[in-house]
C-alpha positions as CSV (number, residue, x, y, z in Angstrom):
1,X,26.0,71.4,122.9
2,X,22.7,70.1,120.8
3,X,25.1,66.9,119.9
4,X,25.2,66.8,123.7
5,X,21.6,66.8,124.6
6,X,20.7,64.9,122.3
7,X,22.9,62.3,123.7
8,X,21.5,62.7,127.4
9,X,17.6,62.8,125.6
10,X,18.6,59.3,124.5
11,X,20.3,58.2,127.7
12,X,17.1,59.0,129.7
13,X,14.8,57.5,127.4
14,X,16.8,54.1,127.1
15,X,17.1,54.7,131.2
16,X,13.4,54.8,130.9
17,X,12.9,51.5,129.0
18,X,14.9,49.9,131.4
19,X,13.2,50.4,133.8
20,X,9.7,49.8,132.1
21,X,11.2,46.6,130.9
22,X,12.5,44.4,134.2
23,X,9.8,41.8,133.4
24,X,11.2,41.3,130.2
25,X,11.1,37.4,129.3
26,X,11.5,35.5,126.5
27,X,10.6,31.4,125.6
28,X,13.0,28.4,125.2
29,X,13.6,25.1,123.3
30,X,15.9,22.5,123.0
31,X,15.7,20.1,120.0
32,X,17.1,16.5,120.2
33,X,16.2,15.5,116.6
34,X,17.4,12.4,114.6
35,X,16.2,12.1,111.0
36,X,17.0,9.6,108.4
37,X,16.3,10.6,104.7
38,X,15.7,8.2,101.9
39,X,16.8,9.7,98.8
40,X,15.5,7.6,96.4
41,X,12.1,9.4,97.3
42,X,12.7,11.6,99.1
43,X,10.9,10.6,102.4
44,X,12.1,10.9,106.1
45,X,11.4,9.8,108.9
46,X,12.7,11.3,112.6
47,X,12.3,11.7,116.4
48,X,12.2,14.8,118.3
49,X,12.8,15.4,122.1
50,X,12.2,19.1,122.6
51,X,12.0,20.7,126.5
52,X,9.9,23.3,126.2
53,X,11.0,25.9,129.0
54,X,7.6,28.3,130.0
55,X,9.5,31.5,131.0
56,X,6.8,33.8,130.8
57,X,3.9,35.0,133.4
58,X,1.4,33.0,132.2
59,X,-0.3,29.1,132.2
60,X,-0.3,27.7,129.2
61,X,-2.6,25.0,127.7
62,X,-2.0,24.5,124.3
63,X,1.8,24.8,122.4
64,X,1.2,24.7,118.6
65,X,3.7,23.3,115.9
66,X,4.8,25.0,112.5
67,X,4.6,22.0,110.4
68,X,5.9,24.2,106.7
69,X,5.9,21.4,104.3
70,X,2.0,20.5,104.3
71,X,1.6,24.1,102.2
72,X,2.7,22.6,99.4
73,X,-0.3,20.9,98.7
74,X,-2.7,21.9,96.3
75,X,-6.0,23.6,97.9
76,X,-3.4,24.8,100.3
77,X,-3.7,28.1,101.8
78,X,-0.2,29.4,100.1
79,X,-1.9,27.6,96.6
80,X,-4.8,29.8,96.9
81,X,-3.3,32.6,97.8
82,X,-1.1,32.0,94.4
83,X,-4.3,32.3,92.5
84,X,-5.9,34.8,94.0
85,X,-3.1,37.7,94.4
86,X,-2.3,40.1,91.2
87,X,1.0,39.6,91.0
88,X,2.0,36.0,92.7
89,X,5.8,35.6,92.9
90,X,7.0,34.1,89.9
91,X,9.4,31.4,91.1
92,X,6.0,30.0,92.0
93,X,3.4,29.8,89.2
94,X,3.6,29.3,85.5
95,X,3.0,32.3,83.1
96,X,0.4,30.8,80.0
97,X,0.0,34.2,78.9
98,X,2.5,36.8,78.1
99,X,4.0,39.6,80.0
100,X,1.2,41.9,78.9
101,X,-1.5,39.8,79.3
102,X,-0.4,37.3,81.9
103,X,-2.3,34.1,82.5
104,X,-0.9,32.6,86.2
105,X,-1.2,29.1,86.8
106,X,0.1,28.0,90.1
107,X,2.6,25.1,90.4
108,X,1.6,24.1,93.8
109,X,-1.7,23.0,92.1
110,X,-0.4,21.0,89.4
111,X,1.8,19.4,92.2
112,X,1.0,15.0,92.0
113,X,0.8,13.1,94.8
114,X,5.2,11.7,94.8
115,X,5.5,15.6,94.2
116,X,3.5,17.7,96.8
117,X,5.6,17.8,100.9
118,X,3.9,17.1,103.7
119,X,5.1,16.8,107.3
120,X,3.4,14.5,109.9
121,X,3.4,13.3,113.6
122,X,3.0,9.9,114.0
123,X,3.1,10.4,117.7
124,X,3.5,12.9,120.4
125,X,3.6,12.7,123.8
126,X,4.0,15.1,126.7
127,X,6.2,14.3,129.8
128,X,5.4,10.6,128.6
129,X,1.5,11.3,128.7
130,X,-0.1,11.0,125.6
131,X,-1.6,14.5,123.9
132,X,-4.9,15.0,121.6
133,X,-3.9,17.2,118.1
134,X,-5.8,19.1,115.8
135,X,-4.1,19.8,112.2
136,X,-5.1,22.8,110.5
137,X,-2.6,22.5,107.5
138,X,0.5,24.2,108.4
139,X,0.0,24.2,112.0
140,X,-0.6,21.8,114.8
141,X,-2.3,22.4,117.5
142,X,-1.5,20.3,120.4
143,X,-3.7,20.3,123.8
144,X,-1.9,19.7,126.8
145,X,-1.9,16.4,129.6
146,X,-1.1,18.9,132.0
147,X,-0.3,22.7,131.9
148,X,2.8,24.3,131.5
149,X,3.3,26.7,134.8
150,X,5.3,30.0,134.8
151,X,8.9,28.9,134.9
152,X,8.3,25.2,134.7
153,X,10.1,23.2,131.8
154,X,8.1,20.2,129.7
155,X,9.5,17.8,127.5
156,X,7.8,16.6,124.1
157,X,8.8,13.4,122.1
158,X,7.4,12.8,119.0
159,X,8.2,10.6,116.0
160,X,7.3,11.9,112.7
161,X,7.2,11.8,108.9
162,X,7.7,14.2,106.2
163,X,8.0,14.1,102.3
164,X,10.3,17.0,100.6
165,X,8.5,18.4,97.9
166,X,9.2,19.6,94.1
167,X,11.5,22.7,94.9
168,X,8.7,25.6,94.3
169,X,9.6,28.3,97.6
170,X,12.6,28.0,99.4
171,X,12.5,24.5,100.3
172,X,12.7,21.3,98.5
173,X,14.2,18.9,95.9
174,X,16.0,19.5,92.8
175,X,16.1,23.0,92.5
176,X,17.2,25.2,89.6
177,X,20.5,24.7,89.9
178,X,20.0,20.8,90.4
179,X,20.9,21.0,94.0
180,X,19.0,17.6,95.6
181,X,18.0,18.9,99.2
182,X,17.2,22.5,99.7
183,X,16.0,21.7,103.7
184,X,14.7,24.6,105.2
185,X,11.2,25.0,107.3
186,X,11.3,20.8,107.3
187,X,10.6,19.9,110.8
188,X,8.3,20.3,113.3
189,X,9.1,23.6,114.9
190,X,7.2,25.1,118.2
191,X,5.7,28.2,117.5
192,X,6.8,31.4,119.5
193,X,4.8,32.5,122.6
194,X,5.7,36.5,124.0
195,X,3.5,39.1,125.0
196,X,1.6,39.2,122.4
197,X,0.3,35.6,122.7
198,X,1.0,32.7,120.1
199,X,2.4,33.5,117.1
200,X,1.0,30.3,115.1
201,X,0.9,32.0,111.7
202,X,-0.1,30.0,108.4
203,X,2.9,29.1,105.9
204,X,1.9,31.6,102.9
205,X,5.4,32.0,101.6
206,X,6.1,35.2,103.7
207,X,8.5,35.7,107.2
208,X,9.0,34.0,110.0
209,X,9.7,34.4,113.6
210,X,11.2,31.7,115.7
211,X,12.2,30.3,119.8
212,X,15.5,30.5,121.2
213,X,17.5,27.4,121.6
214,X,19.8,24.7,121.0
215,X,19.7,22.2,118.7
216,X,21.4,18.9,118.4
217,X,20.8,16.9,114.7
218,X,21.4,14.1,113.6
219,X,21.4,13.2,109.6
220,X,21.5,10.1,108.1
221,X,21.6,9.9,104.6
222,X,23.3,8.2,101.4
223,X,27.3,8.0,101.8
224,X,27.7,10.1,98.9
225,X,26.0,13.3,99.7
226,X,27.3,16.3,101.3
227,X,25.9,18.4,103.6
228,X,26.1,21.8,104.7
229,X,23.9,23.7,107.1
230,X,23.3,25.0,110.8
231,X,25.2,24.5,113.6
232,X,29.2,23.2,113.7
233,X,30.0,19.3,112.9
234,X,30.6,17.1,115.7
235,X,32.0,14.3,113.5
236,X,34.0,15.6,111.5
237,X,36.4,12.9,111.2
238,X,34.1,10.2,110.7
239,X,32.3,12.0,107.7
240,X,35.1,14.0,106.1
241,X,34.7,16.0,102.8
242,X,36.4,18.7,103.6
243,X,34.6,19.1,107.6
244,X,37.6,16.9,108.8
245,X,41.4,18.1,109.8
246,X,44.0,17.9,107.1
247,X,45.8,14.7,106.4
248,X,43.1,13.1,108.3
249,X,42.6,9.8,106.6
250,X,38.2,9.1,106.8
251,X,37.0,5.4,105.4
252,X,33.1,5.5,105.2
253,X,31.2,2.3,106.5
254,X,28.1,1.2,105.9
255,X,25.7,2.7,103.1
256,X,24.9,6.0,104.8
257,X,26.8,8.7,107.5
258,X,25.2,10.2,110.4
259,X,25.9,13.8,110.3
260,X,25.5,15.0,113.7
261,X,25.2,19.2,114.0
262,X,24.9,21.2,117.3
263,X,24.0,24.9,117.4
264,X,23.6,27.0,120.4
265,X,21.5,30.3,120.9
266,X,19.5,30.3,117.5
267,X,16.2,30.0,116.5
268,X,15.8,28.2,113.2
269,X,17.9,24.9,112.0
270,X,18.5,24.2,107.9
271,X,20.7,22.5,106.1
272,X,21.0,21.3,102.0
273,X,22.9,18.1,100.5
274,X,23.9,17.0,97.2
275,X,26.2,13.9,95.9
276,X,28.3,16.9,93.8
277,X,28.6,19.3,96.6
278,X,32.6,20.8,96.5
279,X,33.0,22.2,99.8
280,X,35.8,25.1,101.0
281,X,36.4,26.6,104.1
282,X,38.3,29.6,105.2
283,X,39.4,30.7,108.9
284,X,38.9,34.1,109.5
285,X,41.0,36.3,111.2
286,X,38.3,37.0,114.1
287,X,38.3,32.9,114.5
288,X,35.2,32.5,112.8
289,X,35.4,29.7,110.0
290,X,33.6,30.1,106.7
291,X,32.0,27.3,104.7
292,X,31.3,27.4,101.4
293,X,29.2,24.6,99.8
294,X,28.1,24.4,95.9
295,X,27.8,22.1,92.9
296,X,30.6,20.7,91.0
297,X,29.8,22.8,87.8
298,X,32.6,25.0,85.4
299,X,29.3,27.7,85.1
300,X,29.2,28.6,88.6
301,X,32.7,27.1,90.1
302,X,34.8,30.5,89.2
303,X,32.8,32.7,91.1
304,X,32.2,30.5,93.8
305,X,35.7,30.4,94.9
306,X,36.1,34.1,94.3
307,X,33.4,35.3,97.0
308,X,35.3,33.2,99.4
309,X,37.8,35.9,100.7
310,X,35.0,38.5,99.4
311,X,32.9,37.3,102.4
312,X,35.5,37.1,105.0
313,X,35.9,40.7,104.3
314,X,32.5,40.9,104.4
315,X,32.1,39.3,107.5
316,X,34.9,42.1,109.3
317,X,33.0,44.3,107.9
318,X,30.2,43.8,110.1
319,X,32.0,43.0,113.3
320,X,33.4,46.4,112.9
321,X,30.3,48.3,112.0
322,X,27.8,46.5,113.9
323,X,29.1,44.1,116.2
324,X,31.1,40.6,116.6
325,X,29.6,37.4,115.1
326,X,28.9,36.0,117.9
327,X,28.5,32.1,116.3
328,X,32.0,30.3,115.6
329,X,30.9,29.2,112.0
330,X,28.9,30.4,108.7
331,X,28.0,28.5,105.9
332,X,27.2,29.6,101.9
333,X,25.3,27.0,100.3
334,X,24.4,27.0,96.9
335,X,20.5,26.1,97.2
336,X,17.4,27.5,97.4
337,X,15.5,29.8,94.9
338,X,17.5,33.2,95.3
339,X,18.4,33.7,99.1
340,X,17.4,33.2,102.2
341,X,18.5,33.9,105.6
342,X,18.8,31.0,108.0
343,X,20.7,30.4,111.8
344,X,24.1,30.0,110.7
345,X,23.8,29.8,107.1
346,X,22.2,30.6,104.1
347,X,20.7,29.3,100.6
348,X,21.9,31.2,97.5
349,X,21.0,30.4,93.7
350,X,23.1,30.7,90.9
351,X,27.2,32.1,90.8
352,X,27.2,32.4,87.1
353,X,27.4,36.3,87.8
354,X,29.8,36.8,90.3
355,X,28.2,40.3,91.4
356,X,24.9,39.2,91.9
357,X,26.5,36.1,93.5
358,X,28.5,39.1,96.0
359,X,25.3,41.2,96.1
360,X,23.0,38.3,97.5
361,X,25.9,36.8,99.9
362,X,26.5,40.3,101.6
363,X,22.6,40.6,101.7
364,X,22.1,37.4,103.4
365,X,25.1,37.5,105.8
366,X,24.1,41.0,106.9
367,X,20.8,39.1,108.0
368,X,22.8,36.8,111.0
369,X,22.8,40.3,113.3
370,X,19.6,41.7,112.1
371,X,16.5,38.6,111.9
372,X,19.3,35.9,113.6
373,X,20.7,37.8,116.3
374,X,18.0,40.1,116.9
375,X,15.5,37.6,116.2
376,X,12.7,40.5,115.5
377,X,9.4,39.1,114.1
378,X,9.7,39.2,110.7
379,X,5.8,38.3,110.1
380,X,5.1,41.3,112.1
381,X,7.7,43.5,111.2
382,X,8.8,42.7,107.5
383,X,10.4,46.0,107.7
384,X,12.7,46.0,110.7
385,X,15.6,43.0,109.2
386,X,15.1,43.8,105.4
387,X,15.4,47.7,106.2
388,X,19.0,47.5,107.8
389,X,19.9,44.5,106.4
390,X,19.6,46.5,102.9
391,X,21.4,49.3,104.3
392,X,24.3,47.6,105.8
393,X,24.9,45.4,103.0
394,X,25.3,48.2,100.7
395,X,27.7,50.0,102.6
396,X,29.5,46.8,102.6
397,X,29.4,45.8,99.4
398,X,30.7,49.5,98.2
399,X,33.7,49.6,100.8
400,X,34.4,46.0,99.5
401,X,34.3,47.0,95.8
402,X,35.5,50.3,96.1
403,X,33.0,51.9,93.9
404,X,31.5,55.7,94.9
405,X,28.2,56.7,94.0
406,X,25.2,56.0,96.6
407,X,24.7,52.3,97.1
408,X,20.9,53.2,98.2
409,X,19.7,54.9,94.8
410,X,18.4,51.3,93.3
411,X,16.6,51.3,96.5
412,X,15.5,54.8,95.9
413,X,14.0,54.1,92.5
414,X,12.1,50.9,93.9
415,X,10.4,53.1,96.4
416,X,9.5,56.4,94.6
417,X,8.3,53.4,91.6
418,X,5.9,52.1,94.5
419,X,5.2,55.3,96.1
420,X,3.7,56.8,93.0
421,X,2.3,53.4,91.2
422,X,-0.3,53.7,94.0
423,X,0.4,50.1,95.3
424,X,2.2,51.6,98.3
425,X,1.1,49.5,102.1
426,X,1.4,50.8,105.2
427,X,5.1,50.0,106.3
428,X,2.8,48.8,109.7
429,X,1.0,45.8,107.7
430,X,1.8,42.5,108.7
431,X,3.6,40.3,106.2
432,X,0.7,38.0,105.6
433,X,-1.7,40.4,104.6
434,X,-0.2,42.5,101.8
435,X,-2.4,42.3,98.8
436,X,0.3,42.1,96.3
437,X,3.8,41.1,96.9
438,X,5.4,44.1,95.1
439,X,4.4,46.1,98.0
């Protein structure tokens, strides 16, 4: 009977929200991009079409533009937050003391000027009038020809430039593991407008929180590199390695391919390429395929081509617990500085230990239904993806392995270690404005 009120309690309530709720609304984009990289130093250039679709209530004036790659410059607003935080995250500075007595220097600031990223528009234009910009590092503001009205639709075309930097945070070239194109947060991306407002938050190195779309890409780059990223291949036999059908013969012309990717109904679009990618893929029994992308190397080869059936058993695993995939393909990419969560995808590090290589993949895939499917702000609400993300993964990963014992207790420890160091935040605080990254 309690079981059974409880029930109707929640039943009325989500009844309630409903009903609160019928002016619910949410944004939308479509990206037309073409981009042509030059890996000799690693410079691109590209055009963007992107209809801009005002579903909410309100006239807008301004749109703004996440433009990631100009924070890794030094004097940037991520560099000085490197140096002024206690404990900086240490993928991104250099330690010239010790571990007692530690001296942080950060790499962003040593960065020269062939070494530091930046992302440019050389032109933008709205509805083929021509807009005034400000730049304020990682974000471009962008004021209007003419306002966007409650359910109108504009269209933007802009040309721009960008420069990949030295792989320091998530993005970038020639990472740890050697990979050449880690290329995540590298285009200009509109920022998302709900009830709230604008959501045009800095680039610091913390969450994100994106506009629903479609994107259509097109990559050209050097012949010999292999890519691997959002959205399904819509050449496959014209590029090959492994994305075309079997006995399908491919002769390459010219000195580069045009990789062309379309995704529907995500909010974020990455992708990583290397001349020694090997590339797998495995159909799943739910239809979805799996791709698995990663360098040519006897350390790491092993226990990349054991997670492959690992994460279609993984990937059941989660239909069946929280719901179908609703995307028809996924891709592991060996790139990156750990892992990272992207539409479609994701960026790992590493695969000389195969459990940490299955504990990050499980990690990462649980985060397609909770940050890519739900699409919650992470910058607001750090807490929301990571929270079941963690959970869910380690139910997987324990069904998968077969192991008993509590998956959660190395979660436990890290919280009762934070809970009585004193460092412990609100769980309420945005991402941006922790004071130290532990917390």
């Amino acid at each position: 009977m309690k079981k059974l009120i409880f029930s109707l309690a929640l039943l009325v309530s989500a009844f309630s929200q409903a009903q609160n709720n019928t002016c619910y609304w949410q944004q939308h984009v479509d990206y037309d991009m073409n981009v042509d990289m030059n890996v000799e130093n690693y410079r691109y250039t590209g055009t963007q079409e992107l209809v801009y679709t005002n579903n909410s209530p309100d006239t807008l004036h301004k749109v703004y533009y996440h433009m990631f790659f100009n924070a890794f410059q030094p004097g940037s607003e991520m560099d000085r937050r490197l140096q002024d935080i206690k404990d900086p995250d240490g993928r991104m500075v250099n330690n010239k003391g010790d571990r007692q007595n530690p001296d942080y220097e950060s790499r962003i600031a040593k960065l020269k000027e062939d070494e530091i990223g930046y992302l440019r528009a050389t032109s933008l234009t709205q509805d083929g009038k021509k807009v005034e910009t400000e730049e304020e590092e990682t974000i471009l503001i962008v004021h209007l020809a003419e306002p966007i009205l409650p359910g109108k639709s504009t269209t933007f075309k802009m040309e721009f430039e960008g420069q990949v930097p030295v792989q320091i945070r998530r993005s970038g070239r020639n990472n740890a593991d050697g990979v050449a194109l880690s290329m995540t947060q590298w285009y200009p991306k509109l920022a998302e407008y709900d009830f709230e407002g604008w959501h045009a938050d800095p680039y610091i190195a913390r969450e994100f929180h994106g506009v629903w779309g479609d994107f259509d890409v097109t990559i050209n780059i050097d012949k010999d590199y292999i890519i691997g990223g959002t959205g399904v291949l819509q050449n496959p036999e014209e590029i090959g390695y492994g994305y075309e059908e079997k006995g399908t013969k491919v002769k390459h012309k010219g000195k580069k391919l045009a990789w062309n990717f379309k995704a529907e109904k995500v909010h974020d679009f990455a992708w990583a390429a290397d001349p020694d990618f090997i590339h797998d893929k495995l159909e799943t029994e739910s239809g979805v395929m799996l791709h698995f992308l990663y360098k040519d190397d006897p350390k790491v080869t092993e226990a990349w081509k054991k997670i492959q059936p690992e994460t279609a058993k993984l990937l059941a695993f989660f239909n069946k617990h929280i719901g179908p995939y609703p995307w028809p393909q996924y891709s592991v990419i060996q790139g990156g500085d750990g892992g990272m969560e992207y539409a479609m995808c994701t960026l790992i590090t590493g695969g000389e230990d195969y459990n940490s290589l299955l504990g990050t993949t499980a990690h990462e895939f649980a985060h397609s239904w909770f940050q890519q499917l739900l699409a919650t702000n992470e910058s607001e609400h750090p807490w929301m993806d990571e929270g079941f993300t963690t959970y869910i993964s380690g139910l997987a990963q324990k069904t998968i392995k077969g192991t008993s014992g509590n998956p959660f207790a190395g979660s436990y420890r890290g919280y009762n270690y934070i809970a009585t160091s004193g460092a412990e935040q609100p769980q309420t605080t945005h991402g941006d404005r922790y004071d130290i990254n532990t917390a």
